[in-house]
C-alpha positions in Angstrom: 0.0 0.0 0.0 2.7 2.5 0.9 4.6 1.8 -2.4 1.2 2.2 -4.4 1.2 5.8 -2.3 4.7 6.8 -2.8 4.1 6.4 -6.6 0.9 8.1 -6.6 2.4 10.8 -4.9 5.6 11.0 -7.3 3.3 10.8 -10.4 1.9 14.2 -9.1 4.9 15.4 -8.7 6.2 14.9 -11.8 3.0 16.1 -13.7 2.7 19.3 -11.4 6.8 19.8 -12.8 6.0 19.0 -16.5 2.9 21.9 -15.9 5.6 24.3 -14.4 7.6 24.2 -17.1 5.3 24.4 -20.0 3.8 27.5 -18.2 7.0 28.9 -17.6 8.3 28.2 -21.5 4.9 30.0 -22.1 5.8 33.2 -20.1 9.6 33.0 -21.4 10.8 32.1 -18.0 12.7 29.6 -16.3 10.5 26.9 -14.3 12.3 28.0 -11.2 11.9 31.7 -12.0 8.2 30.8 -11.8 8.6 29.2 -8.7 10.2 32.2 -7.2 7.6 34.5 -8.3 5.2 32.3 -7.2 6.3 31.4 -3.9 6.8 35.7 -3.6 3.3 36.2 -4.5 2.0 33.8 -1.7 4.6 34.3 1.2 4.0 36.9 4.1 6.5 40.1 5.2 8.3 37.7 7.4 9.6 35.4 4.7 10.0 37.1 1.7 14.1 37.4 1.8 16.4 34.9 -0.3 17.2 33.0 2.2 13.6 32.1 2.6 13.0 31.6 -1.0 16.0 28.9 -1.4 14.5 27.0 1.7 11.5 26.8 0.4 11.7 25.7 -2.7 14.8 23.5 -1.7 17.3 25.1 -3.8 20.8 26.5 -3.4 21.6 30.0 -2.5 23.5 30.8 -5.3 20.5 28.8 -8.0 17.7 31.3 -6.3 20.6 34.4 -6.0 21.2 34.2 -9.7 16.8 33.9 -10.5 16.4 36.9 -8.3 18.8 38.8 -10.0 17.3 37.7 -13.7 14.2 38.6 -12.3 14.9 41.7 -11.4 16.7 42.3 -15.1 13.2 41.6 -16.3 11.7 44.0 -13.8 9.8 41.3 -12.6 11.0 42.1 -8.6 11.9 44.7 -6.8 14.4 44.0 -3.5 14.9 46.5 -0.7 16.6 46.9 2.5 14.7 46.2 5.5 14.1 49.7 7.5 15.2 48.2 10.8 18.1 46.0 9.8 19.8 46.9 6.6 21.2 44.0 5.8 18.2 41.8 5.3 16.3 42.4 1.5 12.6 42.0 1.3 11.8 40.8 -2.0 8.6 42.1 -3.6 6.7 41.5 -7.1 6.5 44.5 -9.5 3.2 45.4 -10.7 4.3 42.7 -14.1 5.7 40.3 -11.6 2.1 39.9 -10.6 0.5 40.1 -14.0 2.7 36.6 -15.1 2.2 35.2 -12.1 -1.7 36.1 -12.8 -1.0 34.7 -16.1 0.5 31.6 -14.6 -2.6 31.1 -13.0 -4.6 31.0 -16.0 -3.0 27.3 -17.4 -3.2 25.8 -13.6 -4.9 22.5 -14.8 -4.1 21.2 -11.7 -6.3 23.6 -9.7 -9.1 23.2 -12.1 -8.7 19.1 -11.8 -8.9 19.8 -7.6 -11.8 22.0 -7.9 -13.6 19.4 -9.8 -13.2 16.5 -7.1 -16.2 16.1 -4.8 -14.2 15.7 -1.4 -11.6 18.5 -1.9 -11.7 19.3 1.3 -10.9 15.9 2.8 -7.9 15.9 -0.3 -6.8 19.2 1.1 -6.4 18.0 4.9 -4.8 14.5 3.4 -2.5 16.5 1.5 -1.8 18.8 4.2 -1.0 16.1 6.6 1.2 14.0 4.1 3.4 17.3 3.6 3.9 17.6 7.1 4.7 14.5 7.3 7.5 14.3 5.0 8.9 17.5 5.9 8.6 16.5 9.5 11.1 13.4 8.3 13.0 15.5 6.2 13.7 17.9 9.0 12.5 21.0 6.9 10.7 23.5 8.2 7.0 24.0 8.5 6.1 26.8 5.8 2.7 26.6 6.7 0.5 29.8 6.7 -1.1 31.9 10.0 -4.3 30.4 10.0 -3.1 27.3 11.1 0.1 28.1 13.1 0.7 27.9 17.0 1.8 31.8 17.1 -1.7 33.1 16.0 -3.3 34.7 18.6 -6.8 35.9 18.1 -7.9 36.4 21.2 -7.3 40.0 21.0 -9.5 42.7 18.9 -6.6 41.6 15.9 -5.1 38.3 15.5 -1.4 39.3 16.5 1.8 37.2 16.2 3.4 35.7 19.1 6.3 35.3 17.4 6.9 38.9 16.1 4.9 40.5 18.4 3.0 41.9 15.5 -0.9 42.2 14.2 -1.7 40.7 11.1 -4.1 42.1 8.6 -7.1 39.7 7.1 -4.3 38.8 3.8 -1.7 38.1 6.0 -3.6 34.8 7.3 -3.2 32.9 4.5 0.2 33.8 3.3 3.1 31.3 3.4 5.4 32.2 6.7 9.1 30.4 7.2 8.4 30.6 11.2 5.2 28.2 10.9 4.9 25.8 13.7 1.3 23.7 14.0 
């Protein structure tokens, strides 16, 4: 049974990579130049620096330095210094970053396939749990987003950070954060 899984799950894999790379060949980008922009578009203030990129998408430093600087050659990014300690960089999409990864969107037959399954949300929570899971065995961290993180604090007027010490905003709860812990 769990060999019968593992392929399942590798299948996906590999037909969610064959999708990424068509849609990036499509937009005249490298498939992971589209995941940077992608993972940029999704991710929260707290994890939108290189370092976080490159962990979350497993890659080296220097693969996701050179991207980033490609990207911003294409004015497709933007990165600035952080007001309170210079030498991080928060990396933001320009306004045609987020058209292409708008455009992205628009060939996502995966998303369509998921919409059209009659459990979705019992897919969704298996999913979920099977990529905790492996990135529980993989020792990798969490990347989850706020909703479902052990530092949300609602209790307050605004749900707030424990972490941080900081309020979040409604868009903030469902971005991807590098400090996630369930």
């Amino acid at each position: 049974m769990s060999e019968r899984l593992r392929e399942v799950v590798e299948r996906l894999g590999l037909l969610l990579r064959a999708e990424e790379r068509r849609a990036a060949a499509e937009l005249g980008i490298q498939p992971v130049q589209l995941q940077v922009l992608v993972y940029l578009d999704r991710c929260n203030r707290f994890s939108d620096h290189p370092a976080a990129v490159a962990e979350y998408l497993g890659a080296t430093k220097g693969t996701i330095s050179q991207s980033i600087q490609r990207l911003q050659e294409k004015g497709l990014i933007e990165a600035n210094r952080d007001e309170v300690d210079r030498r991080r960089i928060h990396l933001t999409l320009t306004t045609a970053g987020k058209a292409l990864v708008k455009s992205a969107a628009t060939v996502d037959r995966l998303g369509r396939a998921l919409a059209g399954l009659g459990r979705r949300g019992n897919a969704k929570a298996i999913l979920e749990s099977l990529v905790d899971a492996v990135q529980s065995a993989q020792e990798q961290p969490a990347f989850g987003t706020c909703e479902s993180c052990c530092y949300l604090d609602r209790k307050g007027r605004r749900p707030t950070c424990t972490l941080f010490d900081e309020t979040l905003n409604k868009s903030d709860l469902g971005r991807i954060c590098r400090e996630h812990d369930r």
